[in-house]
C-alpha positions as CSV (number, residue, x, y, z in Angstrom):
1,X,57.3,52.4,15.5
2,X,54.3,51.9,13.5
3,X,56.3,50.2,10.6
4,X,58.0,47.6,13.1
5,X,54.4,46.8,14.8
6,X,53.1,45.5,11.3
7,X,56.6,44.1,10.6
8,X,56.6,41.7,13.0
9,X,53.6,39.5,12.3
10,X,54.4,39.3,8.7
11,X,57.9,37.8,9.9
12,X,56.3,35.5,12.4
13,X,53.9,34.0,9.4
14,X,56.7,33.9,7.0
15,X,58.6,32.0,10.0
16,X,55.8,29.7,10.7
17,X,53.4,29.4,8.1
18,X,55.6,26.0,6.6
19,X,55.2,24.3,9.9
20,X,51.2,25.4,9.8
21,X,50.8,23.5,6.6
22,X,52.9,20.7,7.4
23,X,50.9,20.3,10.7
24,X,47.5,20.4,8.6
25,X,48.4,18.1,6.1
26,X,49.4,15.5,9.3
27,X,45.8,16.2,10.4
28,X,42.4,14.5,9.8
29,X,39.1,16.7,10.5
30,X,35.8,14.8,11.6
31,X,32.7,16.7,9.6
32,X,29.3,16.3,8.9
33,X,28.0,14.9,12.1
34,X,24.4,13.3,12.1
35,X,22.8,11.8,14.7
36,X,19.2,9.9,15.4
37,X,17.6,8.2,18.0
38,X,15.2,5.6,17.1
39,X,13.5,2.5,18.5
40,X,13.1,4.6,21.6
41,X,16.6,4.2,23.1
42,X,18.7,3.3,20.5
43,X,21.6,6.1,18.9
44,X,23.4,6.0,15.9
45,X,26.3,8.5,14.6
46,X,27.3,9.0,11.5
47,X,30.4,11.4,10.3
48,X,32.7,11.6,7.8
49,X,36.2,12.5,6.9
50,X,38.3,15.1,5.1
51,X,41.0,12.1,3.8
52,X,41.4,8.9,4.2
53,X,41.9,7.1,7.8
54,X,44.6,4.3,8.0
55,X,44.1,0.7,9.2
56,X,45.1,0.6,13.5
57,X,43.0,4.0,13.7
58,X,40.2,4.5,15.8
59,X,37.3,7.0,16.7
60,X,35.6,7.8,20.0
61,X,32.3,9.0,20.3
62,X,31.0,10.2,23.2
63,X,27.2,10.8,24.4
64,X,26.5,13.2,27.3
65,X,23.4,15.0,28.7
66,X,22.4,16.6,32.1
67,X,25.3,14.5,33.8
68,X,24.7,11.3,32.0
69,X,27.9,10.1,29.6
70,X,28.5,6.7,27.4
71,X,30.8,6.4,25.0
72,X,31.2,4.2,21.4
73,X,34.2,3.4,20.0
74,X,34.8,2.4,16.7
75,X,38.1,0.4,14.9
76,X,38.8,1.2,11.6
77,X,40.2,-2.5,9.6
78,X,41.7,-0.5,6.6
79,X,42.1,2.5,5.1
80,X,38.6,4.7,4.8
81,X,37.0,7.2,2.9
82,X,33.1,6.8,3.6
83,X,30.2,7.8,6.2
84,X,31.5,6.2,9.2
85,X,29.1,4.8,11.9
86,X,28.9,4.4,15.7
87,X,25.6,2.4,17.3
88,X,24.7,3.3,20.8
89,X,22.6,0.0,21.9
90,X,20.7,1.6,24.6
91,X,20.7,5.3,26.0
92,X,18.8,6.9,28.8
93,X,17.8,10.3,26.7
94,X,15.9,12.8,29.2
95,X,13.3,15.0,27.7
96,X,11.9,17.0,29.7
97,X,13.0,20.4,29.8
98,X,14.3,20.3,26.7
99,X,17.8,19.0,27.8
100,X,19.9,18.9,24.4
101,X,22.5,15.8,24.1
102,X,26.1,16.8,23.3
103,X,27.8,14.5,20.6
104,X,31.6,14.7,20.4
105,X,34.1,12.8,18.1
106,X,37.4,12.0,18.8
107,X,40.0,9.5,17.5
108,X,43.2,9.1,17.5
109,X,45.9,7.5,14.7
110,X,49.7,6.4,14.5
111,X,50.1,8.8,11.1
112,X,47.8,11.5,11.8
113,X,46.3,13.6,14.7
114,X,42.6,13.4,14.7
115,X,40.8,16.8,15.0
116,X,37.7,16.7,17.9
117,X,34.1,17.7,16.3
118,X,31.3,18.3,18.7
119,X,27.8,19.4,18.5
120,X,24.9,19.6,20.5
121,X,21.3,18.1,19.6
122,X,17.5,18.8,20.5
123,X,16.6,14.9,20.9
124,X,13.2,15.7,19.6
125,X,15.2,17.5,16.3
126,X,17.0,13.3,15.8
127,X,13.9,11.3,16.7
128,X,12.6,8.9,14.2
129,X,9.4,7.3,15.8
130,X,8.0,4.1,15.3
131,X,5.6,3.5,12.7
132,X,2.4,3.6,13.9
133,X,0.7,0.5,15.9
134,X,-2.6,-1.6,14.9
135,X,-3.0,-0.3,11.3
136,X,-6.3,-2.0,10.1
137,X,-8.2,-1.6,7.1
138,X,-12.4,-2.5,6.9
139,X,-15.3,-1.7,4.6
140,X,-18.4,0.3,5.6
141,X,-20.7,0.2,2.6
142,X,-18.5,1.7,-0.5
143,X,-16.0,3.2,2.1
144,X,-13.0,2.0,3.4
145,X,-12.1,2.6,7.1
146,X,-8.2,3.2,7.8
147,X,-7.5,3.0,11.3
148,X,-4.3,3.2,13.8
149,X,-2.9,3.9,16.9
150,X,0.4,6.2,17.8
151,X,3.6,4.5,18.0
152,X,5.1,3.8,22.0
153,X,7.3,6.7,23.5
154,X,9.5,7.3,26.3
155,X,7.0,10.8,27.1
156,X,3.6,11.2,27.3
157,X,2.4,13.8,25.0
158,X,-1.0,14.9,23.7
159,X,-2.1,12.7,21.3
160,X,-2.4,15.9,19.5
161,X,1.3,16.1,19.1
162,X,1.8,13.9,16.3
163,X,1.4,14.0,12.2
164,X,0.3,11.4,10.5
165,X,0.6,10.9,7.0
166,X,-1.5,8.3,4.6
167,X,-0.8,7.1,1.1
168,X,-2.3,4.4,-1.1
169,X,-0.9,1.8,-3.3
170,X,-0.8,4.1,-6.0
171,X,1.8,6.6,-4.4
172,X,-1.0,8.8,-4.4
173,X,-1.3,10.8,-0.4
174,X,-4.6,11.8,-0.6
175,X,-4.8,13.1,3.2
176,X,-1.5,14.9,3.8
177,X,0.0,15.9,7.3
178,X,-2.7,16.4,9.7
179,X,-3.2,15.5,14.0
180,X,-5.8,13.4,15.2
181,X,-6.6,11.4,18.4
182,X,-5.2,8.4,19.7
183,X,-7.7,6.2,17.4
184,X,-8.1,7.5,13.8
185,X,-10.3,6.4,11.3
186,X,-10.1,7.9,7.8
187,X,-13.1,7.1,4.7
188,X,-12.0,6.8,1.3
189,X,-13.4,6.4,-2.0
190,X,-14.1,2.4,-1.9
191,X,-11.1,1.0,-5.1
192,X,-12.2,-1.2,-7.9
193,X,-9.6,-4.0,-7.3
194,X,-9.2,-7.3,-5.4
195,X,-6.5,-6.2,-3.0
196,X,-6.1,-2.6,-1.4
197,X,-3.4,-1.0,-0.2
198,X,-2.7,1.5,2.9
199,X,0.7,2.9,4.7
200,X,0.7,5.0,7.4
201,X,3.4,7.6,9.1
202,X,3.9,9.7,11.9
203,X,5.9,12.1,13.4
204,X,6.3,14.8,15.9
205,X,4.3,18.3,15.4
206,X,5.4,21.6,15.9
207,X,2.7,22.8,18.4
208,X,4.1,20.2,21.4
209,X,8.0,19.9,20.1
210,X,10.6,20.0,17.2
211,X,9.5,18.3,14.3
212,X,12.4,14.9,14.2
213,X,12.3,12.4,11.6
214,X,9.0,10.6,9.6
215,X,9.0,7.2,10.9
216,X,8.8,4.2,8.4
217,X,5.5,3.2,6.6
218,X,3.4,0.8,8.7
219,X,1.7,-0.9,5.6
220,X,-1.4,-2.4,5.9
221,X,-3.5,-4.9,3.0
222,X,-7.1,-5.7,2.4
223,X,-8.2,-8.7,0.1
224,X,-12.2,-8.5,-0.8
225,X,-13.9,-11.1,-2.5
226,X,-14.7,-8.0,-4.7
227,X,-16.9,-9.3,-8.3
228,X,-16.2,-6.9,-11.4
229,X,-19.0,-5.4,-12.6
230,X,-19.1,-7.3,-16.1
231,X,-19.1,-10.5,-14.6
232,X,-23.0,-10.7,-13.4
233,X,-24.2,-10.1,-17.0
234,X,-22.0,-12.5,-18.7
235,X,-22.7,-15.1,-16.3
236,X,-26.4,-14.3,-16.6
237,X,-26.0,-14.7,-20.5
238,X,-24.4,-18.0,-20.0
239,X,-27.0,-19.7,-17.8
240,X,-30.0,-18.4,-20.2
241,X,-28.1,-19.2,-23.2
242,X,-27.8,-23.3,-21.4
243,X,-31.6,-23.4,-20.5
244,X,-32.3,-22.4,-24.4
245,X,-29.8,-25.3,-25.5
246,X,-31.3,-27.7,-23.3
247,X,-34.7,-26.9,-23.9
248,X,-34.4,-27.7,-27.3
249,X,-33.0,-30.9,-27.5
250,X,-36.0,-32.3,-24.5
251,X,-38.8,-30.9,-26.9
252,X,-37.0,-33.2,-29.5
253,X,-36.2,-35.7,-28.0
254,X,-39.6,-36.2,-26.3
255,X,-42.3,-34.6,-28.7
256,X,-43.7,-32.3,-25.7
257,X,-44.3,-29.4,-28.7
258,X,-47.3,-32.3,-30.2
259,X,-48.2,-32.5,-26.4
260,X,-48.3,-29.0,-25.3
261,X,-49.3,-28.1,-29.1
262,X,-51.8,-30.6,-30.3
263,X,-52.4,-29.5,-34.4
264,X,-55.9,-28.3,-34.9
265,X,-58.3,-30.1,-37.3
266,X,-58.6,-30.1,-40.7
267,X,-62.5,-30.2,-42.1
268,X,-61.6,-31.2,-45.6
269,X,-60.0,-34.7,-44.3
270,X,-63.4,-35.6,-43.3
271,X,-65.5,-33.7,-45.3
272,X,-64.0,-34.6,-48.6
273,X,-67.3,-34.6,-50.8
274,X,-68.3,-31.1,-49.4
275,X,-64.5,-29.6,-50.6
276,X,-63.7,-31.5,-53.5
277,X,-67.6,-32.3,-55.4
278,X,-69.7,-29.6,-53.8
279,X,-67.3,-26.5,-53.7
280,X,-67.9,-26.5,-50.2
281,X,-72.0,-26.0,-50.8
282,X,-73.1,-27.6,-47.7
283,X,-77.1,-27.6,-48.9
284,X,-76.1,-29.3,-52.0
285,X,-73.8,-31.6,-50.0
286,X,-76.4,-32.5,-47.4
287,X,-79.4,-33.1,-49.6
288,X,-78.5,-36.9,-50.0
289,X,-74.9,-37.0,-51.2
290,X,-73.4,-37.0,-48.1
291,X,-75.5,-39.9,-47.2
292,X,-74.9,-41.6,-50.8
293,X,-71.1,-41.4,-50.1
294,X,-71.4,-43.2,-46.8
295,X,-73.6,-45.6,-48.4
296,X,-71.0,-46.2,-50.8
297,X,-68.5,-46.7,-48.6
298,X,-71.0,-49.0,-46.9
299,X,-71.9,-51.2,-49.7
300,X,-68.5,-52.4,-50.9
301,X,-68.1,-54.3,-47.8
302,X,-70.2,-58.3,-49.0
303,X,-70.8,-60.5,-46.4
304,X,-71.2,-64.2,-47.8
305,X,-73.3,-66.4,-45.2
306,X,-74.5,-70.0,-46.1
């Protein structure tokens, strides 16, 4: 009894096990499902295959949560081995209660029987936000002032229930994942160039929901009329260097150096008897030579009169 109990399934496989891998190999299984909701309503599907999917094929995707169903259908135009996608243009996606969605995929080809995949979602889990709204940048003093609002939703949250994160031109995210209100403003170090450069983030935090998907950068720029530190001194140097050059050629050109610098007198010009006879003895000088020299001078002037 015991032998014919374990007898009999090993016949049956032996029996059936041909027709199990010819039915597999006639088979195509749907795997890696992905899902994400973004723009607020919008869905998108992604899957992909275990071998290729002939032309004339075609996959059904179907949408469904807390009585609400849509479906996608997608026609494959040749034979396919890649991520294939399914766009949902608009979906009504309830979140309160935490309803999950349930994706199933389905298809159906002339060659091959198309397995069903299906898996249910946490619609916060596959939400990719908007980046955030009215990113500004401004200067206060030496500071720069970042500044934002959250992104629109389909749910009113906290404002407390979202991460932001910040990075600068450089790559460098010098305030990581943190929560703040509604209207943020963060100070920086104030950057030595022309033109800065901000992007912000956001996505959902753990305290109010399932974390989903960061949302793309919202990148912001700030052009300052911003003057190097080196210029002011060269430009200094410059204008003094001008007035010198200038300067020079007017006192040249115009003499104002004899004007603003008359040349002080010289005594032995006029008193050439006291320098050059007397050796500068004045006494000696003044007891009559002085007066004989003028007299001199004087007397070799003739006058004729008739």
């Amino acid at each position: 009894m015991f032998v014919i109990v374990w007898t009999f399934p090993l016949v049956w496989l032996m029996i059936c096990h041909p027709c199990l891998a010819q039915e597999s190999n006639r088979s195509i299984d749907i795997t890696n499902v992905q899902c994400i909701i973004y723009n607020i309503s919008m869905l998108n599907c992604t899957w992909d295959t275990n071998k290729e999917v002939p032309e004339g094929s075609h996959f059904i995707v179907h949408f469904k949560q807390d009585g609400h169903a849509e479906a996608c259908y997608l026609y494959i135009q040749k034979k396919q081995k890649e991520h294939f996608k399914c766009h949902f243009q608009q979906v009504e996606i309830e979140y309160k209660d935490l309803k999950k969605i349930h994706i199933s995929v389905n298809g159906s080809s002339k060659d091959y029987k198309m397995n069903t995949y299906s898996k249910l979602f946490n619609p916060f889990s596959i939400e990719k936000l908007n980046p955030p709204v009215n990113v500004s940048l401004s200067l206060s003093g030496n500071n720069i002032i970042l500044t934002w609002e959250q992104p629109p939703t389909e749910y009113n949250f906290s404002k407390k229930c979202f991460n932001y994160e910040i990075e600068d031109s450089n790559g460098v995210r010098s305030l990581k994942s943190f929560t703040g209100n509604e209207s943020i403003s963060i100070i920086s170090p104030k950057a030595d160039t022309s033109i800065m450069a901000f992007q912000v983030r956001v996505n959902g935090h753990t305290r109010c929901r399932n974390p989903g998907i960061w949302s793309d950068w919202s990148v912001v720029y700030l052009k300052q009329n911003h003057i190097p530190q080196y210029v002011g001194p060269v430009v200094a140097s410059v204008i003094i260097t001008l007035i010198l050059v200038i300067s020079f050629f007017l006192c040249k050109r115009f003499h104002i150096k004899d004007t603003l610098f008359p040349p002080i007198p010289d005594p032995k010009k006029p008193f050439i008897g006291l320098f050059q006879s007397h050796n500068k003895d004045f006494k000696e000088w003044i007891g009559g030579d002085a007066f004989t020299e003028t007299t001199e001078q004087e007397d070799t002037v003739t006058m004729k009169v008739e």
